[in-house]
VMD Tcl script that draws the C-alpha trace (Angstrom):
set ca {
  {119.66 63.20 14.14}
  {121.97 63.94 11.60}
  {122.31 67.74 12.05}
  {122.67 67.29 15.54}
  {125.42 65.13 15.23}
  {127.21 67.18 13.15}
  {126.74 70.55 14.38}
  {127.83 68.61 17.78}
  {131.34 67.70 15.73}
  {131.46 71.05 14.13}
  {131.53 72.65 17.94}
  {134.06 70.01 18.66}
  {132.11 67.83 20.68}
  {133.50 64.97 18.60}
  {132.10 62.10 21.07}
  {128.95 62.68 20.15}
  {126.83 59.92 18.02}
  {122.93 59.61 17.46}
  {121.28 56.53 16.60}
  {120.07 58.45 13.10}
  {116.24 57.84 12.89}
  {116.03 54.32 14.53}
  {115.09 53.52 18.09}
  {118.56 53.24 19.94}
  {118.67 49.52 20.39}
  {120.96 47.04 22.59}
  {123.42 46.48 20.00}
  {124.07 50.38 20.34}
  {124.26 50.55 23.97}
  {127.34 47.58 23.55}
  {128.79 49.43 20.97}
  {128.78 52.75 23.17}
  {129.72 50.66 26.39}
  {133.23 49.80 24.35}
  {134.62 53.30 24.59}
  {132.57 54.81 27.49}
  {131.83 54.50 30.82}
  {128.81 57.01 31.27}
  {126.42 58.48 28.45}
  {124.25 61.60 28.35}
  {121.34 61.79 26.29}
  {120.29 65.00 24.61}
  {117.42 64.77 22.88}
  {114.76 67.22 21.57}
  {112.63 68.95 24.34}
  {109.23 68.01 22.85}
  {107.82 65.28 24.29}
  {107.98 62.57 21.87}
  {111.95 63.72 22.59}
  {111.37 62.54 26.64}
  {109.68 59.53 25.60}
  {112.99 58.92 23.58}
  {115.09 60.32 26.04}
  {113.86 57.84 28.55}
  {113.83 54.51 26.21}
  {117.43 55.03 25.08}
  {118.69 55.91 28.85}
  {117.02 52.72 29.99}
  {118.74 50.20 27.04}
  {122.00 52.11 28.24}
  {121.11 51.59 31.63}
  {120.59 47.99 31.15}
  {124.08 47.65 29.51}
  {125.17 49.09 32.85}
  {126.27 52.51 31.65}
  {126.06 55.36 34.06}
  {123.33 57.53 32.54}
  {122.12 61.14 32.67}
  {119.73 62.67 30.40}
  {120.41 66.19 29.37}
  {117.38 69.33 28.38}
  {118.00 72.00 26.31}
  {116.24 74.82 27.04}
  {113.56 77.09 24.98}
  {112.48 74.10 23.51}
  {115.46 73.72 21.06}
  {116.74 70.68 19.21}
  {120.66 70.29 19.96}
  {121.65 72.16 16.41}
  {119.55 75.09 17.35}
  {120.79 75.28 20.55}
  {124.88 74.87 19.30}
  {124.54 77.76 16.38}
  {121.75 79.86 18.73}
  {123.79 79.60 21.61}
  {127.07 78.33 21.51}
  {129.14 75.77 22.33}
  {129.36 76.62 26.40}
  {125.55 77.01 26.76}
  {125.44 73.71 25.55}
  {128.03 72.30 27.79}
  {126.25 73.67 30.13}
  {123.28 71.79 29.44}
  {125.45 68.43 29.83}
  {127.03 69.35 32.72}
  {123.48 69.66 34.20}
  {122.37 66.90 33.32}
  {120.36 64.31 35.48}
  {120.55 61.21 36.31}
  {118.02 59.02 34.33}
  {116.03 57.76 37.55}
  {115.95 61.48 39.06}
  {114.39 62.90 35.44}
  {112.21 59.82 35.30}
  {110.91 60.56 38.36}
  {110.75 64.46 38.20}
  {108.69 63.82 34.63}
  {106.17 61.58 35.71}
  {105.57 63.70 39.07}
  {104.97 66.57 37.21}
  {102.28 64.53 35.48}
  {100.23 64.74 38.35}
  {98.18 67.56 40.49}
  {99.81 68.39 43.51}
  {99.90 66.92 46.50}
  {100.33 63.36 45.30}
  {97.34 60.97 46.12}
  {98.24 57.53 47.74}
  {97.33 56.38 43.62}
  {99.46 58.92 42.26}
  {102.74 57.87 44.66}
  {102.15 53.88 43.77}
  {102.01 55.13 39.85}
  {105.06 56.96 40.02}
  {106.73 54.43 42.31}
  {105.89 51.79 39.91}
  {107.24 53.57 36.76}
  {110.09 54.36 38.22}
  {110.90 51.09 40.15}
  {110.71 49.61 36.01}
  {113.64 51.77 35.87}
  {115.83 51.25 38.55}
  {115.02 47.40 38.02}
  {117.58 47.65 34.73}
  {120.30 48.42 36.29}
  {122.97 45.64 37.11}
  {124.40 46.84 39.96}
  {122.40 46.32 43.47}
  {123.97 49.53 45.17}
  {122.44 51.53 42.93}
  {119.54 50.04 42.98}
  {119.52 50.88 46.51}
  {120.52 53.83 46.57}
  {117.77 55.13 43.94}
  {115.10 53.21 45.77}
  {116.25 55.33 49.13}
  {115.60 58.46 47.26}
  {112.66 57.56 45.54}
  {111.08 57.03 48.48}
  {112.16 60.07 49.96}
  {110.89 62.12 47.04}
  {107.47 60.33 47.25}
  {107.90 60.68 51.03}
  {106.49 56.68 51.61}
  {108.12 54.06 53.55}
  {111.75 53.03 51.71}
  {111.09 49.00 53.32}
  {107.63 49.37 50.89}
  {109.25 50.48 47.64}
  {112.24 47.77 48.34}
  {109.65 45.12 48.38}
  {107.93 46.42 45.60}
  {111.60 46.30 43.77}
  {112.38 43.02 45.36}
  {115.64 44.11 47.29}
  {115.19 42.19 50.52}
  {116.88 43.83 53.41}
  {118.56 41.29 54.90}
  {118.70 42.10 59.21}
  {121.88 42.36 60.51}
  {124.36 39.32 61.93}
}
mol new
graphics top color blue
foreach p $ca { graphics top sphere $p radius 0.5 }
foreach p [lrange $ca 0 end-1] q [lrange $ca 1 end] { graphics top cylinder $p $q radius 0.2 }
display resetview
């Protein structure tokens, strides 16, 4: 929100923007996509903060930004976390940042009791594969399919069928 925004500025992160009390919405993420390449979400660490997180990363996503989404720890909004902590605690924070399918993922396994039933894996899979289905670009799409199913530990020819990405055989 607003205070986050500006205690962002006053820290001299001066690239930083919020979408003030609205969903962030397509328009935004074309907007954003004019002067950057990648975007990091930081939003607040409750979870109707995630939920937000995860909505804006995907309509960024979609756009075909490069997106990681950002925590900030104890439970702090960004302000809080700027004038608690400081500025390099906070670029900490960004620097660790994850990407959007990897925090997706994390999130919604954390959901569930350990060890994953065969239900829990196609959940998780299927959330996720929503996800990686945004993006533009079929590398990545790939790519995050390839470690989703490594994370889930099931078959990575299953959860490319499940995303659509037919592996063509070799000439």
């Amino acid at each position: 929100g607003y205070m986050d925004v500006i205690a962002a500025h006053q820290h001299g992160l001066v690239e930083a923007c919020a979408p003030l009390g609205t969903a962030l919405t397509p328009e935004h993420a074309s907007l954003i996509k004019r002067y950057a390449g990648e975007a990091v979400i930081v939003f607040d660490a409750d979870s109707a903060g995630l939920s937000a997180a995860i909505r804006g990363a995907e309509i960024l996503l979609a756009e075909g930004l490069a997106v990681r989404i950002a925590t900030v720890p104890q439970g702090k909004d960004p302000d809080e976390h700027l004038h608690e902590y400081g500025i390099e605690s906070f670029q900490k924070c960004l620097v660790d940042a994850v990407d959007l399918v990897v925090f997706k993922m994390e999130l919604l396994i954390k959901a569930h009791q350990a060890p994953l039933s065969a239900r829990d894996k196609a959940s998780v899979a299927k959330q996720v594969l929503a996800t990686i289905s945004q993006s533009p670009d079929q590398i990545v799409k790939a790519e995050w399919a390839r470690r989703l199913s490594q994370r889930l530990d099931i078959s990575e020819s299953a959860v490319l069928k499940e995303l659509g990405l037919a592996t063509a055989a070799p000439d």
